[in-house]
C-alpha positions, -999 to +999 in steps of 0.1 A: -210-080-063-173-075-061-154-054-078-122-052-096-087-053-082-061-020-094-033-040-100+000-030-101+036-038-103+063-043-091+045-055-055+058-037-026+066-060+003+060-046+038+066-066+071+038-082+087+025-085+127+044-125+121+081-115+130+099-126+096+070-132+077+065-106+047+039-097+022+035-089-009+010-063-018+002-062-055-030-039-057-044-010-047-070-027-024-045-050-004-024-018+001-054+005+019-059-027+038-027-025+049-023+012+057-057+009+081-033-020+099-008+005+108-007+024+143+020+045+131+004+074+108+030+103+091+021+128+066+029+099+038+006+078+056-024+099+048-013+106+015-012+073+002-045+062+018-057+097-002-042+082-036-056+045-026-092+061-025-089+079-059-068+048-076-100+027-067-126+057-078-107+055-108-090+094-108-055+083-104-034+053-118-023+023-095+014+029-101+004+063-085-013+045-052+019+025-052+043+051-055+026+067-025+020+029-004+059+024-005+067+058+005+043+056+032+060+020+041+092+037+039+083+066+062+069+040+087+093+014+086+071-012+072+090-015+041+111-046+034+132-048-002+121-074-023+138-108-015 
């Protein structure tokens, strides 16, 4: 059984552990994975892995989970602006 991915869209692109490689993350589920990567962990942090667990439980939309993913990236330096 596997579920459903929460889309969304634009992705948000955060840096990766490769030095210049960068990845896209286009739903809710590759964004938690993500955030659980991170050793770095602000208040934005655990707010957006909050919104990841109610976008998947269904509570909240994805562009709500990815509003709070790129302002956690932001807040941890992770973000990188789309190419």
């Amino acid at each position: 059984f596997r579920m459903s991915l929460h889309w969304f869209n634009p992705p948000v692109y955060v840096r990766t552990d490769r030095p210049g490689i960068r990845f896209g993350v286009s739903h809710v589920e590759g964004a938690s994975e993500q955030l659980l990567k991170w050793t770095k962990r602000g208040p934005k942090w655990k707010q957006a892995v909050e919104t990841c667990m109610a976008a998947m439980e269904g509570d909240v939309p994805p562009q709500d989970a990815r509003k709070a993913f790129e302002a956690a990236a932001k807040e941890e330096s992770m973000f990188l602006p789309p190419a």
